[in-house]
PDB file of N, CA, C and O in Angstrom, chain B, residues numbered from 101:
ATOM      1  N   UNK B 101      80.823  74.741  55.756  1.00  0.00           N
ATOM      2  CA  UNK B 101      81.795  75.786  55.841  1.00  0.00           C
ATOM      3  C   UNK B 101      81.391  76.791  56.911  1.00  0.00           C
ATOM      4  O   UNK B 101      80.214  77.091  57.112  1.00  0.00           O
ATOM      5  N   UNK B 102      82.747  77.461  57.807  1.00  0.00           N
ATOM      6  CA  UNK B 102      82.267  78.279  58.782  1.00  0.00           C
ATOM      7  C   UNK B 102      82.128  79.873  57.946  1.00  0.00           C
ATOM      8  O   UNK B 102      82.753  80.229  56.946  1.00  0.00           O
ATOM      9  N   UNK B 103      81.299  80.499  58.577  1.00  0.00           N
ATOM     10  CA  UNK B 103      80.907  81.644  58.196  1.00  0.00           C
ATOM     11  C   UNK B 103      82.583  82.748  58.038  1.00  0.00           C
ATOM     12  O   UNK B 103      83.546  81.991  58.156  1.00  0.00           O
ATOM     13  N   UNK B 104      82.777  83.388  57.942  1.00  0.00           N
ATOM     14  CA  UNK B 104      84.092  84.256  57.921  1.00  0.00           C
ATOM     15  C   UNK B 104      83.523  85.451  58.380  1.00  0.00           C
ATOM     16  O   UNK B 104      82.419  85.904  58.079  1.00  0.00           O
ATOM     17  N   UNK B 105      84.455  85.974  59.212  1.00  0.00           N
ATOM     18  CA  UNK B 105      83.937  87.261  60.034  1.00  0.00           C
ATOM     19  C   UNK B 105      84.594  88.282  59.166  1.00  0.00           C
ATOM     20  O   UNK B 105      85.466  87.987  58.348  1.00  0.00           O
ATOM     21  N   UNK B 106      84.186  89.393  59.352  1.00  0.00           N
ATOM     22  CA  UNK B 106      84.846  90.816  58.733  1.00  0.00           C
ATOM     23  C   UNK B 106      85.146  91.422  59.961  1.00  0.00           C
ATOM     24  O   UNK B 106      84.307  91.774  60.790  1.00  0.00           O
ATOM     25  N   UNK B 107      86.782  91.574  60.090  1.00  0.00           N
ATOM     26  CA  UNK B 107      87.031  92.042  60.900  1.00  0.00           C
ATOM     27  C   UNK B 107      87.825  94.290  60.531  1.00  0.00           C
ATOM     28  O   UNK B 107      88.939  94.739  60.261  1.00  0.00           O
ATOM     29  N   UNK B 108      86.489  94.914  60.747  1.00  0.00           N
ATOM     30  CA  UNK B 108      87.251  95.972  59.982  1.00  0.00           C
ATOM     31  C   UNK B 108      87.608  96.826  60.904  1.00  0.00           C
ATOM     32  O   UNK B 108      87.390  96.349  62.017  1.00  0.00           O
ATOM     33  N   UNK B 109      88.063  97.881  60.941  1.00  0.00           N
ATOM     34  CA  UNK B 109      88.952  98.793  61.549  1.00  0.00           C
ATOM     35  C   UNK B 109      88.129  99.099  62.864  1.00  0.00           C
ATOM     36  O   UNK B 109      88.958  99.395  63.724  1.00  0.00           O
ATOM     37  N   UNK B 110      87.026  99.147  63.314  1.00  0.00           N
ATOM     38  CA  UNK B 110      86.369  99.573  64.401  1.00  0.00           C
ATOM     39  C   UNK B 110      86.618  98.528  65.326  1.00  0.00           C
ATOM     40  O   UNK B 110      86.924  98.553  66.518  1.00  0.00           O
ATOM     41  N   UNK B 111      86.380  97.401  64.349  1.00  0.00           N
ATOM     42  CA  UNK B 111      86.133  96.598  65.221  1.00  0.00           C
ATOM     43  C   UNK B 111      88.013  95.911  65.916  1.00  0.00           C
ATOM     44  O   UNK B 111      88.272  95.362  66.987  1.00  0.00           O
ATOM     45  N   UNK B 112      88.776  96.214  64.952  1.00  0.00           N
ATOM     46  CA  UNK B 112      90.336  96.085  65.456  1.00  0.00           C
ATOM     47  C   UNK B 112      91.083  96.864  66.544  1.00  0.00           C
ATOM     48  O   UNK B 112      92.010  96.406  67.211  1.00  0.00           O
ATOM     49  N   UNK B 113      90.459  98.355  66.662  1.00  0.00           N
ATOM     50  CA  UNK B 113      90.592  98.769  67.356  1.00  0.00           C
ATOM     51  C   UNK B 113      90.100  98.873  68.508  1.00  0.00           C
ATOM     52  O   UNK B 113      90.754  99.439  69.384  1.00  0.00           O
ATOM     53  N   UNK B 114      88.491  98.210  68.841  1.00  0.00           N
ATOM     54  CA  UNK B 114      88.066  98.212  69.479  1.00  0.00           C
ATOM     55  C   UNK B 114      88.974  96.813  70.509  1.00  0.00           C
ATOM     56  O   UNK B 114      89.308  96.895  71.691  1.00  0.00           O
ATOM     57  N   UNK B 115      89.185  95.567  69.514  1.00  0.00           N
ATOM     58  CA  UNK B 115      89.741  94.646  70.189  1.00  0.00           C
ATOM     59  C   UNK B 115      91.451  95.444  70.899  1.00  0.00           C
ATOM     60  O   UNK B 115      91.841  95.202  72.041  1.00  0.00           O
ATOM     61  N   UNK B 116      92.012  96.120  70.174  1.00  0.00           N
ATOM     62  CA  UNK B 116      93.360  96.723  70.290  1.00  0.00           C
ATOM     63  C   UNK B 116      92.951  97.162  72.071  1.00  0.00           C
ATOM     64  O   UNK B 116      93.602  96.978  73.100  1.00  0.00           O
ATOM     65  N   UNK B 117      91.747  97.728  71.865  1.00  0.00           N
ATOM     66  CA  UNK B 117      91.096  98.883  73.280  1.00  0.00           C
ATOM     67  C   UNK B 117      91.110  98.136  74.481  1.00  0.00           C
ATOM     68  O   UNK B 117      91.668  98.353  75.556  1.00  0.00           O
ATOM     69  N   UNK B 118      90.267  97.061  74.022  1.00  0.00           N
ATOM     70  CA  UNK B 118      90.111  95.734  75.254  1.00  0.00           C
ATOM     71  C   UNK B 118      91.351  94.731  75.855  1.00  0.00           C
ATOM     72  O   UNK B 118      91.431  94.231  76.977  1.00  0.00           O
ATOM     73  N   UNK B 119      92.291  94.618  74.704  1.00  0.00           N
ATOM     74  CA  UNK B 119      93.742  94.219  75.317  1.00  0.00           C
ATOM     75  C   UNK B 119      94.389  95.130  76.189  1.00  0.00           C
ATOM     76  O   UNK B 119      94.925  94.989  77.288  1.00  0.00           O
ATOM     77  N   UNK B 120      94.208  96.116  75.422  1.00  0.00           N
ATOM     78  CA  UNK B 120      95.377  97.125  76.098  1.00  0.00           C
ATOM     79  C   UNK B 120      94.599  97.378  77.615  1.00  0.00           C
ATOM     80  O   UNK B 120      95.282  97.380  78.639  1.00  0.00           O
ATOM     81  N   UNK B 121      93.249  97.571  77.662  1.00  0.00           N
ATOM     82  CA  UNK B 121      92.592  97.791  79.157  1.00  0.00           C
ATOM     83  C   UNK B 121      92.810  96.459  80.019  1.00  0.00           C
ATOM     84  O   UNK B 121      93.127  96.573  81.203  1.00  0.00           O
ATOM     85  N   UNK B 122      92.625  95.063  79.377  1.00  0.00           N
ATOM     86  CA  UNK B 122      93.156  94.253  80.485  1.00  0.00           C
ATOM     87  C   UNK B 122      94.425  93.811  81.035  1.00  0.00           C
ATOM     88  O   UNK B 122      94.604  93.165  82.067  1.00  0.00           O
ATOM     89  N   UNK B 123      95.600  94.412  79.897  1.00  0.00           N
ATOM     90  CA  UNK B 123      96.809  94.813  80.758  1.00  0.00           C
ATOM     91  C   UNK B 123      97.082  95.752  81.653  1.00  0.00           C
ATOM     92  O   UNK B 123      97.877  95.464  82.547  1.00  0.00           O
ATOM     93  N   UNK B 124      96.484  97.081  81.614  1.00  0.00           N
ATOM     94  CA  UNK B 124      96.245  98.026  82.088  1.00  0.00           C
ATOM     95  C   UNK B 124      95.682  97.287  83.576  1.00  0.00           C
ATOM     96  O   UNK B 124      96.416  96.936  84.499  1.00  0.00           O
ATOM     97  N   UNK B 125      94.574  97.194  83.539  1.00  0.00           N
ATOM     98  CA  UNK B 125      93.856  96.121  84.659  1.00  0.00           C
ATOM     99  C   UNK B 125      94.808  95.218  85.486  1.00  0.00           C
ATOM    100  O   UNK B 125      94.829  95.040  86.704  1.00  0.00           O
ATOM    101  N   UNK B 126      95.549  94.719  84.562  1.00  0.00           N
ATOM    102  CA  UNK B 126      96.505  93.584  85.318  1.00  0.00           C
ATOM    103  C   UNK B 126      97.560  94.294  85.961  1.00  0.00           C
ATOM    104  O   UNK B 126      97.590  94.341  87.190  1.00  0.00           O
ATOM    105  N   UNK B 127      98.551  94.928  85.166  1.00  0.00           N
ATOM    106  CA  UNK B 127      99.321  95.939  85.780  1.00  0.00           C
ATOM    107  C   UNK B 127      98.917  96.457  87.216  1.00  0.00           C
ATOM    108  O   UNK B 127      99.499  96.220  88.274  1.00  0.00           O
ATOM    109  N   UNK B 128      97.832  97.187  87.019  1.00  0.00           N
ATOM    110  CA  UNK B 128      97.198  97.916  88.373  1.00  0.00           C
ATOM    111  C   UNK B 128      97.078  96.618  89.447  1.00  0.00           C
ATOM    112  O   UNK B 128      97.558  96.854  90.556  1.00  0.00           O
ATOM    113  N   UNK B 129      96.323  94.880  89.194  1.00  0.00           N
ATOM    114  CA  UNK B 129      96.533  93.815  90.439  1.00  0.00           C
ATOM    115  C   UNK B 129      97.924  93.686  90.753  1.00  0.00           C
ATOM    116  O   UNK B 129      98.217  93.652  91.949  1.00  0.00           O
ATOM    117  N   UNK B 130      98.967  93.596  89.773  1.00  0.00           N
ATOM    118  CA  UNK B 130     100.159  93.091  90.138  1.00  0.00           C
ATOM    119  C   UNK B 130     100.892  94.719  91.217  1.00  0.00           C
ATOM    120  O   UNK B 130     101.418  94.506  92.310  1.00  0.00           O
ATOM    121  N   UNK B 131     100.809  95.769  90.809  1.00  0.00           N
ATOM    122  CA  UNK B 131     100.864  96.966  91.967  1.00  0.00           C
ATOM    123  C   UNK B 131     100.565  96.576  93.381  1.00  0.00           C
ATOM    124  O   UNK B 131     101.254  96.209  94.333  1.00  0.00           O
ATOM    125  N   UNK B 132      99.475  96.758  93.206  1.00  0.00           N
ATOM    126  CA  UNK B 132      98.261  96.136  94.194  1.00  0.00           C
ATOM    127  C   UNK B 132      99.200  94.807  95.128  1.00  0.00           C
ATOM    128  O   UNK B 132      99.539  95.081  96.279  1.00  0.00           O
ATOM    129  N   UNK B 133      99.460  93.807  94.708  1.00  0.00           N
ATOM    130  CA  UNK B 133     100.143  92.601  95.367  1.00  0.00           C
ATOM    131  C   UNK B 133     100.991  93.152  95.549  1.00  0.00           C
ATOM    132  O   UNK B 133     100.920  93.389  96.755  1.00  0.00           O
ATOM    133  N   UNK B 134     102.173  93.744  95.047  1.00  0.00           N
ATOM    134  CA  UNK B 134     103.476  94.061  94.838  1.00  0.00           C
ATOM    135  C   UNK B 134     103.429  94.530  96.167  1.00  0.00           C
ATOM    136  O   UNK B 134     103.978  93.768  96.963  1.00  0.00           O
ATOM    137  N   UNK B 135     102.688  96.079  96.893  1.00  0.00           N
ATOM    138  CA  UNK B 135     102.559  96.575  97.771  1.00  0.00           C
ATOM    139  C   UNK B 135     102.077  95.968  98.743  1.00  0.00           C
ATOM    140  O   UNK B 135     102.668  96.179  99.802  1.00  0.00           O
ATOM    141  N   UNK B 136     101.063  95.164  98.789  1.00  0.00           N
ATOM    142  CA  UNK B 136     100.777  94.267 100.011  1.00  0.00           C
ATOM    143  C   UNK B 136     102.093  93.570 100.312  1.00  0.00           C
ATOM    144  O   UNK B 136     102.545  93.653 101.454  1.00  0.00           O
ATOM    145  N   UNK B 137     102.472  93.173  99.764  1.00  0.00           N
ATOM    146  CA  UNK B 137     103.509  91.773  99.820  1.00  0.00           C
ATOM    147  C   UNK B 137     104.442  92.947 100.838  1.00  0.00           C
ATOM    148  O   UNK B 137     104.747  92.742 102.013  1.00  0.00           O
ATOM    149  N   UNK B 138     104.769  94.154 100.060  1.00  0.00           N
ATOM    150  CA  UNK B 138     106.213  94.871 100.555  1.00  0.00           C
ATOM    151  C   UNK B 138     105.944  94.889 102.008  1.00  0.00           C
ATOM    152  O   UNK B 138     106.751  94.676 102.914  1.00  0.00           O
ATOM    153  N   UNK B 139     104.234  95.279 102.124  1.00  0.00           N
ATOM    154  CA  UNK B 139     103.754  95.561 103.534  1.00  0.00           C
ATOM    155  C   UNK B 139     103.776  94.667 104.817  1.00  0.00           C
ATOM    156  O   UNK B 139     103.980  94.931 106.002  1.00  0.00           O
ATOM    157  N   UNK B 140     103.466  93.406 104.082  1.00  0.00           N
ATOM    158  CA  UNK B 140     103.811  92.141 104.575  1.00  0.00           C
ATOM    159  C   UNK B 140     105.235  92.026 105.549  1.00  0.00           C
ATOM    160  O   UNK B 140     105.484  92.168 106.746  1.00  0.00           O
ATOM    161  N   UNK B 141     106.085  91.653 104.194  1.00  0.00           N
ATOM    162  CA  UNK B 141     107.685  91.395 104.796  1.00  0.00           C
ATOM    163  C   UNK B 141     108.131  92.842 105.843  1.00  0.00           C
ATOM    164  O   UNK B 141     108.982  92.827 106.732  1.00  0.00           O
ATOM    165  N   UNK B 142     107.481  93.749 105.521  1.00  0.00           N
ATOM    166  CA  UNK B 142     107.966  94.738 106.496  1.00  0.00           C
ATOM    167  C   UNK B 142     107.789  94.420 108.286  1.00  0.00           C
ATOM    168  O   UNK B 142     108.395  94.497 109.354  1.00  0.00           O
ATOM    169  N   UNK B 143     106.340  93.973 107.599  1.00  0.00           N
ATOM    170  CA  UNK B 143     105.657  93.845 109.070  1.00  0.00           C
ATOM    171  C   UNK B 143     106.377  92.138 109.815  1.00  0.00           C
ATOM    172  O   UNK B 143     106.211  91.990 111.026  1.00  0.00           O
ATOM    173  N   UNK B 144     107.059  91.081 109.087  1.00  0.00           N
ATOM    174  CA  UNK B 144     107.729  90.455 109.602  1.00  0.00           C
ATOM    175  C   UNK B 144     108.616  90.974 110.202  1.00  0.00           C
ATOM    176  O   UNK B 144     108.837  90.714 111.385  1.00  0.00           O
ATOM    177  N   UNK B 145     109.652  92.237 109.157  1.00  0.00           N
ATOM    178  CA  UNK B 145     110.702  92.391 109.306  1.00  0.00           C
ATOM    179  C   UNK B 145     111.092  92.941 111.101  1.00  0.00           C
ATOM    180  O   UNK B 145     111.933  92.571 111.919  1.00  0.00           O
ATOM    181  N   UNK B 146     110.060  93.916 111.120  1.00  0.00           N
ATOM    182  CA  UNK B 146     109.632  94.345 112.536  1.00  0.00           C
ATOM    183  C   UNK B 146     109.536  93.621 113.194  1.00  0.00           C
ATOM    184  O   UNK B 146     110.089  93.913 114.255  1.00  0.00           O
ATOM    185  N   UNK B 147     108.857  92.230 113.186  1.00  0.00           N
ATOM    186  CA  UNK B 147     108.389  91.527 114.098  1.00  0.00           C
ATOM    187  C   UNK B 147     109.559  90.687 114.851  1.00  0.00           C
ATOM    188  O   UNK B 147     109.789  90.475 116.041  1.00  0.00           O
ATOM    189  N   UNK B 148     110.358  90.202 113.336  1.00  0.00           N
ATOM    190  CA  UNK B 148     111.762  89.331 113.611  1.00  0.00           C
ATOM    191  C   UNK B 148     112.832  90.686 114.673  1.00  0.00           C
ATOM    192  O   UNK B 148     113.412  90.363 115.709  1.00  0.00           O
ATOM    193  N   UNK B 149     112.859  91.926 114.174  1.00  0.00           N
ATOM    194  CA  UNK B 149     113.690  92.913 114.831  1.00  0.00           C
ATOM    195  C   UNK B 149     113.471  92.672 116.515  1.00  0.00           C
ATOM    196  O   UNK B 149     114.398  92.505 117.307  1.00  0.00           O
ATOM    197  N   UNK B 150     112.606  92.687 116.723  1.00  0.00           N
ATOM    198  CA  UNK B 150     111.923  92.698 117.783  1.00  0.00           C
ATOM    199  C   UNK B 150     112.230  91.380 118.462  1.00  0.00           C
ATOM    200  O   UNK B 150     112.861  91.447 119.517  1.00  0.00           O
ATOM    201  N   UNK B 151     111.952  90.460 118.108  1.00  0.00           N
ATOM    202  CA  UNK B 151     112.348  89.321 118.407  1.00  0.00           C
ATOM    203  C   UNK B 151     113.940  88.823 118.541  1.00  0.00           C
ATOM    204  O   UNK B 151     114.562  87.980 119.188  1.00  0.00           O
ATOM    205  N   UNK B 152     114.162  89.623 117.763  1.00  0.00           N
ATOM    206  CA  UNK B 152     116.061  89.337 118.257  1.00  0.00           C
ATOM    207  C   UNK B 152     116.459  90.599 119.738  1.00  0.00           C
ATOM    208  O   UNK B 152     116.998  90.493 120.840  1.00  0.00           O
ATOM    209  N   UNK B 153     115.915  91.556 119.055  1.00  0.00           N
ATOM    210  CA  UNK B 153     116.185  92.644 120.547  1.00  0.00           C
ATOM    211  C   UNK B 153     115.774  92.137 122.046  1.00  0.00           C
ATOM    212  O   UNK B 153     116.285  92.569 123.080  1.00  0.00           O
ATOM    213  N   UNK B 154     114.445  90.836 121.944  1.00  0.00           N
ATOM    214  CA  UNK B 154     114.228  90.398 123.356  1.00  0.00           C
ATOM    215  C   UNK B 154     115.288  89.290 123.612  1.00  0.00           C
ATOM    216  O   UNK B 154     115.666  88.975 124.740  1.00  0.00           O
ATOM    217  N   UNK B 155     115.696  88.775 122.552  1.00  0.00           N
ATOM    218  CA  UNK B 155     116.355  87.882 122.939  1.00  0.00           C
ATOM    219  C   UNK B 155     118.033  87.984 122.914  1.00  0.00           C
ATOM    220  O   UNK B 155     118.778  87.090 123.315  1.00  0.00           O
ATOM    221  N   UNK B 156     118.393  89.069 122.443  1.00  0.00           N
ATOM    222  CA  UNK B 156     119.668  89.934 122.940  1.00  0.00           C
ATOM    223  C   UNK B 156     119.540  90.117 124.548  1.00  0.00           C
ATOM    224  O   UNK B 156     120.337  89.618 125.342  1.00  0.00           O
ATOM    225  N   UNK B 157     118.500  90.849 124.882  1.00  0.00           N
ATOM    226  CA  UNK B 157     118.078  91.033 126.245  1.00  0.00           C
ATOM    227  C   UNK B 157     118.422  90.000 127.355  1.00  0.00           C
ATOM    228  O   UNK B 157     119.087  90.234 128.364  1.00  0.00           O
ATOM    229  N   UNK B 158     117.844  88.798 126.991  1.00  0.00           N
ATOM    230  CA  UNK B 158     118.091  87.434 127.581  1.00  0.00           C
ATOM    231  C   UNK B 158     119.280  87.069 127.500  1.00  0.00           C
ATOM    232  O   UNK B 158     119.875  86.588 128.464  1.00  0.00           O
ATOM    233  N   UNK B 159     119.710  87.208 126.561  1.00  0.00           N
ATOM    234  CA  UNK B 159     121.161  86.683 126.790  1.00  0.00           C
ATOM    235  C   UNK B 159     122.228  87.696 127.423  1.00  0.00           C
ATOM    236  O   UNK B 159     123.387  87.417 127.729  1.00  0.00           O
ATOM    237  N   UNK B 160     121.503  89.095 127.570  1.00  0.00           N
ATOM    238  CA  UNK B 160     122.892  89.935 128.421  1.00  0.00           C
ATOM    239  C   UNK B 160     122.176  89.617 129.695  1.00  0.00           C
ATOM    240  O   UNK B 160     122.830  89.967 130.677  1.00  0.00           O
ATOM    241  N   UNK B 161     121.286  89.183 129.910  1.00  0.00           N
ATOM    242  CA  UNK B 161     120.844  89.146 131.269  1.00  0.00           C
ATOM    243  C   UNK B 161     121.499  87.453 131.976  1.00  0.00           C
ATOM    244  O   UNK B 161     121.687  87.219 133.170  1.00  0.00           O
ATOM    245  N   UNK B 162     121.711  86.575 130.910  1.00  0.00           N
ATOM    246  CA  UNK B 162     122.371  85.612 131.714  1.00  0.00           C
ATOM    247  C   UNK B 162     123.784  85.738 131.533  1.00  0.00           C
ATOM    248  O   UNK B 162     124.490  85.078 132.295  1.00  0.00           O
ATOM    249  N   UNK B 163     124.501  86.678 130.409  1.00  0.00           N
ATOM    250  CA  UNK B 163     125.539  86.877 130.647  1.00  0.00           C
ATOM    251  C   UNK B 163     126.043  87.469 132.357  1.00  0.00           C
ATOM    252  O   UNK B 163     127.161  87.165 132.774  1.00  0.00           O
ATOM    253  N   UNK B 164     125.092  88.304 133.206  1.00  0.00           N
ATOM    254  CA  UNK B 164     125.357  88.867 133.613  1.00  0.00           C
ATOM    255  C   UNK B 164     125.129  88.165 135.154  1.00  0.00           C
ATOM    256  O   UNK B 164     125.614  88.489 136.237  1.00  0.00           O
ATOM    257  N   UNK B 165     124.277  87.174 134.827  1.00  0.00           N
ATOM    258  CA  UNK B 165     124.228  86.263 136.020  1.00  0.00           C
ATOM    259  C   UNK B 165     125.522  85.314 136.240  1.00  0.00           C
ATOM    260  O   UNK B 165     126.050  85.016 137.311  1.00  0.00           O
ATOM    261  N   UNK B 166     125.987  84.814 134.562  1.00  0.00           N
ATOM    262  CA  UNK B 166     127.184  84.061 134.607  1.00  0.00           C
ATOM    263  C   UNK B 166     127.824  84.530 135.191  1.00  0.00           C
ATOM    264  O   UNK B 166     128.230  83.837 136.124  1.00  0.00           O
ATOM    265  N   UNK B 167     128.374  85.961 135.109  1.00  0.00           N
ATOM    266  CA  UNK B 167     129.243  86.224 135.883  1.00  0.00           C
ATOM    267  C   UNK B 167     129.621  86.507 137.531  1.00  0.00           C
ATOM    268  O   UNK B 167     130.643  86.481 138.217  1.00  0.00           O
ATOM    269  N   UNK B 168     127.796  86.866 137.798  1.00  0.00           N
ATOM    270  CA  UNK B 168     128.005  87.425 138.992  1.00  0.00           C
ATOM    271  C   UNK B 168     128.270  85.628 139.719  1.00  0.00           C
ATOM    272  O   UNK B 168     129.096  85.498 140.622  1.00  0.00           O
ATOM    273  N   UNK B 169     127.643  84.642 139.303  1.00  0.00           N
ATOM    274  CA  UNK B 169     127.946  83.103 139.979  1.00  0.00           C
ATOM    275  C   UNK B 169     129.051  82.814 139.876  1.00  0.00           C
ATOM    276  O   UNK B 169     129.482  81.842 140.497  1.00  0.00           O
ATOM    277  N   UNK B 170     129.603  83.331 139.316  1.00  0.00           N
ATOM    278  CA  UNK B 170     131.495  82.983 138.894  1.00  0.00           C
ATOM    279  C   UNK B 170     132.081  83.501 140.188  1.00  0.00           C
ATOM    280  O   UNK B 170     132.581  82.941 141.163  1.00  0.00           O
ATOM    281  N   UNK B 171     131.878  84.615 139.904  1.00  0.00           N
ATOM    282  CA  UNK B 171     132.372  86.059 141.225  1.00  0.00           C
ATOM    283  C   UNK B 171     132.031  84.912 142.733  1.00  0.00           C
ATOM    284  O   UNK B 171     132.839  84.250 143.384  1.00  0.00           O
ATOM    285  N   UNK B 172     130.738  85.027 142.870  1.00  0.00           N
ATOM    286  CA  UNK B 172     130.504  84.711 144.156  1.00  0.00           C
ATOM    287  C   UNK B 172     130.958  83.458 144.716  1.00  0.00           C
ATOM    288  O   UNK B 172     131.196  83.280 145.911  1.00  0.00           O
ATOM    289  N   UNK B 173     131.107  82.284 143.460  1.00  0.00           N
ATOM    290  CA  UNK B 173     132.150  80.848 143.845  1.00  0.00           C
ATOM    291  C   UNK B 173     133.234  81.355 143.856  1.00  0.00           C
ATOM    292  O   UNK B 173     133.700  80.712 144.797  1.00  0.00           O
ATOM    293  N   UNK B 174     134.026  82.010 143.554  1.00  0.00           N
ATOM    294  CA  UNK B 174     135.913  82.119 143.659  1.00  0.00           C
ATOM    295  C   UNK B 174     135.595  82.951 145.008  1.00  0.00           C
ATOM    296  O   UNK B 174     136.205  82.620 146.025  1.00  0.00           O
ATOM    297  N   UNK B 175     134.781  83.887 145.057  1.00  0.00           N
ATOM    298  CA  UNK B 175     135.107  84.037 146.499  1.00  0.00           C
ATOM    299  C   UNK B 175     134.390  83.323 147.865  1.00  0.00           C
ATOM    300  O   UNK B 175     134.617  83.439 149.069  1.00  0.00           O
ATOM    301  N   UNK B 176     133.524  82.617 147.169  1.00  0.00           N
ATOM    302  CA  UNK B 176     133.461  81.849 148.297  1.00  0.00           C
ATOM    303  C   UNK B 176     134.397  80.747 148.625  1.00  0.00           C
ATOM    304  O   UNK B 176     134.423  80.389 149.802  1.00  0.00           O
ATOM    305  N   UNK B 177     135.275  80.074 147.657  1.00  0.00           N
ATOM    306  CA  UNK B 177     136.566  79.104 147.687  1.00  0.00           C
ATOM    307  C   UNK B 177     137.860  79.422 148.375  1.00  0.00           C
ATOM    308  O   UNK B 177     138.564  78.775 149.150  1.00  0.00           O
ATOM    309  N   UNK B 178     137.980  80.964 147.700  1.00  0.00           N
ATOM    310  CA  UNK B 178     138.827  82.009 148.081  1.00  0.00           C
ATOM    311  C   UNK B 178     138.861  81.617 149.952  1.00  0.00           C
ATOM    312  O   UNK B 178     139.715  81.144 150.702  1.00  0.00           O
ATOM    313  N   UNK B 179     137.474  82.104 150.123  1.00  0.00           N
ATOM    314  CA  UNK B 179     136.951  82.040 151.165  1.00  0.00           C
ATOM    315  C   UNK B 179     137.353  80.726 152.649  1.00  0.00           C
ATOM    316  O   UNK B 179     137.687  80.771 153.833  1.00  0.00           O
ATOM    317  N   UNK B 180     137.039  79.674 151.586  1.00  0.00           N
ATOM    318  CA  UNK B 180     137.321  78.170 152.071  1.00  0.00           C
ATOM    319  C   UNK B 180     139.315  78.093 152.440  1.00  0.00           C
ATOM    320  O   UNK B 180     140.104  77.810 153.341  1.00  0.00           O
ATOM    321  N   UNK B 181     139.270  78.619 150.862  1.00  0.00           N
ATOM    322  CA  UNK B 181     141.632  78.140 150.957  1.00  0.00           C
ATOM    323  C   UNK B 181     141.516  79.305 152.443  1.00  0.00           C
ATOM    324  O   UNK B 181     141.534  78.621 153.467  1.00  0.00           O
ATOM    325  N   UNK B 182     141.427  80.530 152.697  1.00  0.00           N
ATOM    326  CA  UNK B 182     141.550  81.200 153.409  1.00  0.00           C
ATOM    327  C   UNK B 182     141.429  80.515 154.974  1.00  0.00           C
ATOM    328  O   UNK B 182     142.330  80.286 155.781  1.00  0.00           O
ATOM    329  N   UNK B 183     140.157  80.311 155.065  1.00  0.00           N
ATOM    330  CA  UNK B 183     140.156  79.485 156.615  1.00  0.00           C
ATOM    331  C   UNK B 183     140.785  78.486 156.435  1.00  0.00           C
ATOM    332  O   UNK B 183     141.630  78.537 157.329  1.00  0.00           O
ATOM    333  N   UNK B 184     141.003  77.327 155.711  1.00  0.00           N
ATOM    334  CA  UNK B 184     141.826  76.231 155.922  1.00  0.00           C
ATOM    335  C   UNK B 184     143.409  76.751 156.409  1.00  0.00           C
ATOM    336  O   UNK B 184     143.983  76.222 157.361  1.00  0.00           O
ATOM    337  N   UNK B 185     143.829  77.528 155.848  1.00  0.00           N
ATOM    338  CA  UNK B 185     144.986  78.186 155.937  1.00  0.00           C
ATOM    339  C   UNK B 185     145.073  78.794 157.116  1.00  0.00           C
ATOM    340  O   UNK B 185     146.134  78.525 157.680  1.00  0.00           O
ATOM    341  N   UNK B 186     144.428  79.454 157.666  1.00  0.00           N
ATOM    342  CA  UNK B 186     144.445  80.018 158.873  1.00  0.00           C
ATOM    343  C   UNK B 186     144.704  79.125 160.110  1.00  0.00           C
ATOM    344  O   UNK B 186     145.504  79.221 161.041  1.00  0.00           O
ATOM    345  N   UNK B 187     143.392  77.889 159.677  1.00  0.00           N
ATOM    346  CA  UNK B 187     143.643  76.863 161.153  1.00  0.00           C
ATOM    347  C   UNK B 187     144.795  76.529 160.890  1.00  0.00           C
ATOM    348  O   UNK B 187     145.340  76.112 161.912  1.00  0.00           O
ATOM    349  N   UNK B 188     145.611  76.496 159.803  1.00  0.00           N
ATOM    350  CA  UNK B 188     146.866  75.623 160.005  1.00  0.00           C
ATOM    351  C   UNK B 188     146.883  74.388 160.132  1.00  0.00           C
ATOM    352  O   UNK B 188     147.951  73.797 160.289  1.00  0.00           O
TER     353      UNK B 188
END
């Protein structure tokens, strides 16, 4: 037969003491992560921001080439119907 413990009031509360401190404990790691993590995605969030703003950039910058190559073929064609027309 196993021995039987006496479990009396000091000692219940004492166990009551030690639960409640390693939730306490846990609570405070899961904070702890909670805030890294937030710190984390922030610091993506920045990173992705950033990364779309250069590449907004790039694309108004070839928008802006598209156009000027557009411009400069119609008038250089422009250019072409013009003298053909002239020699007659």
């Amino acid at each position: 037969m196993m021995a039987r413990e006496a479990w009396t009031d000091e000692r219940l509360d004492d166990l009551n003491k030690r639960v409640d401190d390693g939730f306490t404990e846990m609570r405070q790691e899961f904070r702890a992560i909670r805030a890294e993590t937030k710190a984390e995605f922030q610091a993506i969030r920045g990173e992705t921001n950033q990364h779309f703003a250069e590449t907004n950039e790039v694309i108004a910058a070839l928008h802006r080439l598209t156009v000027q190559m557009f411009a400069s073929m119609t008038l250089g064609f422009l250019g072409i119907i013009v003298t053909i027309l002239a020699r007659g």
